[in-house]
N, C-alpha and C positions, 0 to 999 in steps of 0.2 A: 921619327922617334916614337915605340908606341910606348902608350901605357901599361901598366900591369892591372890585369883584371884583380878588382875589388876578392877579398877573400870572402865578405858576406855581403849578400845582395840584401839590400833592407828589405825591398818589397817582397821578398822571397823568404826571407829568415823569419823562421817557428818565434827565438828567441825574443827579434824584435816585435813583432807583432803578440808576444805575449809581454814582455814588458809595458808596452803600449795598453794591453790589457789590464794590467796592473796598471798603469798609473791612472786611467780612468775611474775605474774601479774604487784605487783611494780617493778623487777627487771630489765623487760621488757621495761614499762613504761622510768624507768631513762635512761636507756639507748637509746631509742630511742629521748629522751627530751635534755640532756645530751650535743649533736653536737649542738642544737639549743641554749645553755647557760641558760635551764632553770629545775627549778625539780618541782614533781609531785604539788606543793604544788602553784608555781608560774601558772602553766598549769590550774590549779583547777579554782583560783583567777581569772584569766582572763576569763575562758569557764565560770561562772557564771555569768560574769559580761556583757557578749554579751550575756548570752540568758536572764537574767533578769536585764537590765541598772540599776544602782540608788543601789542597794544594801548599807546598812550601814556598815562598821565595824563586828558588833555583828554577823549580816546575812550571809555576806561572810565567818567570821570565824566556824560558824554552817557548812556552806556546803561545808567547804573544810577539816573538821574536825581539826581546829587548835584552839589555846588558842586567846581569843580577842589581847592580849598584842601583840604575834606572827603575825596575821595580820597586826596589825596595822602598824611592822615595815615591812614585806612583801611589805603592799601598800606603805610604804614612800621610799621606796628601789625602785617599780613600779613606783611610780609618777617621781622618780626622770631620773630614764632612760625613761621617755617619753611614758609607756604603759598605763597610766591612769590620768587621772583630778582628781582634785577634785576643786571644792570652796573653798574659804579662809575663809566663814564663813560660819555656818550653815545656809541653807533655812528657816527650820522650826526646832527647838529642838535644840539637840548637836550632829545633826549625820550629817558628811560630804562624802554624797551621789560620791561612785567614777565611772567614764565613763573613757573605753576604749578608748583609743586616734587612730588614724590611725593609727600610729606605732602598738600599741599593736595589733589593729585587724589585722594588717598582719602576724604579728609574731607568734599571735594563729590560724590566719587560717594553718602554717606552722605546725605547734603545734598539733593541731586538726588531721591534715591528717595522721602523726606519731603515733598520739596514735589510732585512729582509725583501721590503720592498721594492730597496738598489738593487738586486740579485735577482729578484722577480722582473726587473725592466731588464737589466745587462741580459737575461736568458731568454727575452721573448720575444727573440726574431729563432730561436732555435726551433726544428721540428720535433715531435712528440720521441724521446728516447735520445734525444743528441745531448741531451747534458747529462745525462747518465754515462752515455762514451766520451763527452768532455770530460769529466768529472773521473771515470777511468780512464783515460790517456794520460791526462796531466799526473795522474797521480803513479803513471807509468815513470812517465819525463823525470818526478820528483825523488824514484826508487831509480834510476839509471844511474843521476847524478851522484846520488849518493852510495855507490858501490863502484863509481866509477876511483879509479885511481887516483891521489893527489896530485893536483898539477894535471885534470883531464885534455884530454886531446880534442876538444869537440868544439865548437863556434857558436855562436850567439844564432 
């Protein structure tokens, strides 16, 4: 009787070997976030919100890959320890545009130089220009998937 060859060889699959990348990566992340009292997701909130001020709700939870609802308590959890503003009412619409307070930007510039440092070790078995082609390939991988068809045909 034989077997049926596996569809995805792990030691061979991009997929797995970049998941594995990723979970490192967060592992690294928290812990280095962790001392500071904050995790991957508070860290996110706030470096979006110092390189692009004003972000609504909907935008922020886009780029920190969370559920709008999950934000929203995030920033009232933020606003409430003093890392972020908001208005009491909306400017224009129903979106209450949040700003980094001083508190916050200190605490992520703390934040920033932590994680940056994970990122500096995760790349430093890399040769001079490979994470520039990492950094363009994945960002390939990340533009395939997402033009790819629903329901893609593709493997881990």
């Amino acid at each position: 009787m034989s077997q049926e060859e596996p569809r995805v060889i792990l030691e061979t699959s991009v997929g797995y070997v970049l998941k594995e990348a990723a979970s490192a990566l967060r592992s690294s992340m928290e812990a280095v976030l962790r001392p500071l009292g904050m995790t991957i997701t508070h860290y996110s909130c706030l470096e979006l919100l110092a390189q692009r001020p004003g972000l609504s709700n909907s935008a922020l939870a886009r780029g920190a890959f969370v559920s709008r609802q999950a934000m929203n308590v995030l920033l009232q959890s933020l606003e409430r320890d003093g890392f972020v503003s908001r208005p009491a009412a909306a400017p224009v619409g129903r979106a209450l545009p949040a700003q980094l307070t001083e508190h916050g930007r200190r605490r992520l510039d703390a934040a920033s130089a932590a994680v940056r440092a994970v990122e500096v070790q995760m790349l430093s078995r890399l040769a001079d220009g490979e994470a520039d082609q990492l950094r363009r390939l994945l960002t390939l991988c990340v533009s395939g998937l997402a033009t790819a068809p629903s329901g893609g045909s593709g493997g881990a």
